[in-house]
C-alpha positions as CSV (number, residue, x, y, z in Angstrom):
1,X,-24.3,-11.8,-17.1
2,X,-21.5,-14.3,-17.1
3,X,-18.9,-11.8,-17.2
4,X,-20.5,-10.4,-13.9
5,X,-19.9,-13.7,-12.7
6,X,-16.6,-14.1,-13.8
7,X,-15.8,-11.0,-12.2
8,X,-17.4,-11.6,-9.1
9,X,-16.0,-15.1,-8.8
10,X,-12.5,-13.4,-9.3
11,X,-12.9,-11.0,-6.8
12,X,-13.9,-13.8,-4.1
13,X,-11.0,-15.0,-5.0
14,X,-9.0,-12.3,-4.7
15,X,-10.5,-11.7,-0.7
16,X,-10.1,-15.1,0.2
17,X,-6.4,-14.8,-1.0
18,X,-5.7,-11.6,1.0
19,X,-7.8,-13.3,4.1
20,X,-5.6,-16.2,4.0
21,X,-1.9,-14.8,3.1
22,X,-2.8,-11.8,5.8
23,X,-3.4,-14.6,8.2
24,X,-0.4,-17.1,6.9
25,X,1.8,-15.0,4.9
26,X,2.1,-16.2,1.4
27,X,4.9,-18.6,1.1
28,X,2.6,-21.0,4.2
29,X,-0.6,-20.1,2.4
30,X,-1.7,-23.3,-0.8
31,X,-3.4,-23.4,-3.4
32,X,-5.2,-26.0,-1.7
33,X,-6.5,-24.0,1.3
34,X,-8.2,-21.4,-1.0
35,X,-9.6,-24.0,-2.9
36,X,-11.4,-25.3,0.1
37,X,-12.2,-21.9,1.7
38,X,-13.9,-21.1,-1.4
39,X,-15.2,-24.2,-2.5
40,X,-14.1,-24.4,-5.3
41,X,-12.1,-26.8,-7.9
42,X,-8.5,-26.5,-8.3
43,X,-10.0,-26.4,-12.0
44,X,-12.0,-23.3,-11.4
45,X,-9.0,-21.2,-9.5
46,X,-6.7,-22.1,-12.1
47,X,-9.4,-20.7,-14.8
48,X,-8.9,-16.9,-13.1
49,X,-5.4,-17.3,-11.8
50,X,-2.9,-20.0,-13.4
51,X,-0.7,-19.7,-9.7
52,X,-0.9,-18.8,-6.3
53,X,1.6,-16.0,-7.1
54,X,-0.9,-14.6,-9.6
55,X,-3.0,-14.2,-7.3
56,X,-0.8,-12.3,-5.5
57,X,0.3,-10.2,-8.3
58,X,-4.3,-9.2,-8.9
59,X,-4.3,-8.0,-5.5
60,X,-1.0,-6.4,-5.0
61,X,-0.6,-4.6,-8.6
62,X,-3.7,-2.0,-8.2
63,X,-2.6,-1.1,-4.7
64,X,0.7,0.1,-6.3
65,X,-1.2,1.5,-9.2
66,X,-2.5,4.0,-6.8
67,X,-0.1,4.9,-4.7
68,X,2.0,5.8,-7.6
69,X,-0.5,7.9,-9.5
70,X,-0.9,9.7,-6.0
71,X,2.8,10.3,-6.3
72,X,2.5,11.2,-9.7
73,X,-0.2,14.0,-8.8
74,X,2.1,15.4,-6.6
75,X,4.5,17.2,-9.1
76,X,7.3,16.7,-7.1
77,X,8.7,17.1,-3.7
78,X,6.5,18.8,-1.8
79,X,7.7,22.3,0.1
80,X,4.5,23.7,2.1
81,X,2.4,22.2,5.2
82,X,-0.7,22.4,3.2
83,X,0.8,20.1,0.3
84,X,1.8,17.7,3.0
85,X,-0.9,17.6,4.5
86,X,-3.3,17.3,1.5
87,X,-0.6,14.0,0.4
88,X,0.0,12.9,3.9
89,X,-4.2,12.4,4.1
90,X,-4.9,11.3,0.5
91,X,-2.2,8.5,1.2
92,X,-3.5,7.7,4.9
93,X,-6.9,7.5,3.7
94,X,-5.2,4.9,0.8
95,X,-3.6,2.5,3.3
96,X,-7.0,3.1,5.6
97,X,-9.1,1.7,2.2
98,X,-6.8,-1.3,2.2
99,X,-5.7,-2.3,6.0
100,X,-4.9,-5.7,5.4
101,X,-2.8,-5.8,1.8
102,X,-0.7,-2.6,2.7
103,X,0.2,-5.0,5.9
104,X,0.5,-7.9,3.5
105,X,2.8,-5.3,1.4
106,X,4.5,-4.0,3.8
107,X,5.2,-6.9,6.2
108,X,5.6,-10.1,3.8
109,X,8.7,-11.1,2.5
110,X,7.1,-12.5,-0.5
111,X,6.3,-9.3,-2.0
112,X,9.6,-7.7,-1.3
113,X,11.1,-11.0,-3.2
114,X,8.7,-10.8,-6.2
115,X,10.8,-9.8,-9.1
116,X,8.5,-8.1,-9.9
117,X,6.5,-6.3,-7.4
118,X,9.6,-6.6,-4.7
119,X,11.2,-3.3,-7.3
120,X,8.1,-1.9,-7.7
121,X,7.4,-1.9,-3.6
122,X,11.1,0.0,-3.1
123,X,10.8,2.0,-5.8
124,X,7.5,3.5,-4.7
125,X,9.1,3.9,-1.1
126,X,11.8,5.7,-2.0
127,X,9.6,7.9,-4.2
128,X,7.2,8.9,-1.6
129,X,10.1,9.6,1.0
130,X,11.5,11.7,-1.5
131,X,8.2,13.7,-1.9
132,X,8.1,14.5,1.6
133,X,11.5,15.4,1.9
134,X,10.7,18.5,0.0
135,X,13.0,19.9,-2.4
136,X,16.5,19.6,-2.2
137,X,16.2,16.8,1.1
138,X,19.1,16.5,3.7
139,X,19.6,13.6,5.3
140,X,17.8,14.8,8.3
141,X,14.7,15.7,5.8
142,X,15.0,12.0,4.7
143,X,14.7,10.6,7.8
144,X,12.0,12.6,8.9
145,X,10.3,11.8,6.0
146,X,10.8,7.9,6.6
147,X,9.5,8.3,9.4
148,X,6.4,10.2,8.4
149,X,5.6,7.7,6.3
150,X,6.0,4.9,9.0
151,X,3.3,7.1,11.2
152,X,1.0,6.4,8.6
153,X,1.7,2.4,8.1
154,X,2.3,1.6,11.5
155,X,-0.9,2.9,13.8
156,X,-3.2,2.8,12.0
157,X,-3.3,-0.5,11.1
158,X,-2.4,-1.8,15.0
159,X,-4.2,1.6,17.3
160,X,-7.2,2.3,14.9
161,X,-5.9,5.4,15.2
162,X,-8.2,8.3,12.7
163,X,-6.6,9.9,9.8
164,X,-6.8,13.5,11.4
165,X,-4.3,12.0,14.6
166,X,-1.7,10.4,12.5
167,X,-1.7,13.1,9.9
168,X,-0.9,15.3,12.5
169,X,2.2,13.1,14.0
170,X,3.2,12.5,10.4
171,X,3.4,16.2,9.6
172,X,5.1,17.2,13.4
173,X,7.7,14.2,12.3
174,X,8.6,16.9,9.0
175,X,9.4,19.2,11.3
176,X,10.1,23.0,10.7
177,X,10.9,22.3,7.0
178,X,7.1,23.1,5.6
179,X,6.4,26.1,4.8
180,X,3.1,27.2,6.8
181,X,1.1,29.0,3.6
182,X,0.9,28.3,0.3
183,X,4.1,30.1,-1.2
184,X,4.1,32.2,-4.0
């Protein structure tokens, strides 16, 4: 039983610090402030997280977890519509579970600035564009591919926009590369 409360109290934590960084961004967000929105002691946020940063590290770090074992499932860059489509949706449907920290990730210059995470962020990037592009990219492929990727970040989180619509932009943004079946 008191590990389910450990748990659970870590996890408040954790929404609380992705309510109040979302809102503030991280670097204007304190200790202080999550202490009170939670009411808690300094004592007891310190007993889960020993920073502010680590709490930014627990919520940012599974996030990244998934989207690279989505990458990872790929096999590579990706050469028909169907595998495009089957990524583009699997990934939308990621950043749709997760609204608020792929914003956080995405728009917060404290992740990109993380030694740690920052690398991690731009590595990911690059490796998803580079799955899109297909195999053997040009630059055109690559910036269609940026931009496929922006059609899922971007609308989503600001139109509400279903997964189905922006899968579709995302996958007209490829262009003629895909190959319409399966292949051999």
């Amino acid at each position: 039983m008191e590990d389910q409360d450990v748990r659970t109290t870590r996890d408040r934590i954790l929404g609380a610090a992705l309510e109040l960084f979302s809102a503030n961004g991280f670097d204007a967000s304190t200790t202080r402030q999550l202490t009170e929105a939670m009411e808690l002691t300094p004592a007891a946020l310190y007993y889960h997280f020993d920073s502010k940063t680590a709490c930014l590290e627990a919520l940012v770090e599974p996030y990244l977890d998934e989207v690279e074992a989505l990458v990872r499932a790929t096999g590579g860059p990706l050469s028909t519509r169907p595998q495009a489509e089957t990524f583009l949706r699997a990934y939308g449907e990621l950043i749709g579970r997760n609204q608020r920290l792929a914003a956080l990730i995405d728009g917060d210059p404290a992740v990109r600035t993380h030694p740690e995470l920052g690398p991690r962020v731009a590595r990911l990037t690059e490796q998803l564009r580079l799955t899109l592009a297909g195999p053997g990219p040009t630059e055109l492929d690559l910036v269609r591919a940026s931009a496929a990727l922006g059609a899922l970040r971007r609308p989503r989180l600001r139109l509400g926009a279903g997964v189905d619509a922006v899968v579709e932009a995302a996958l007209a943004t490829l262009g003629d590369r895909l190959e319409r079946d399966e292949g051999p």
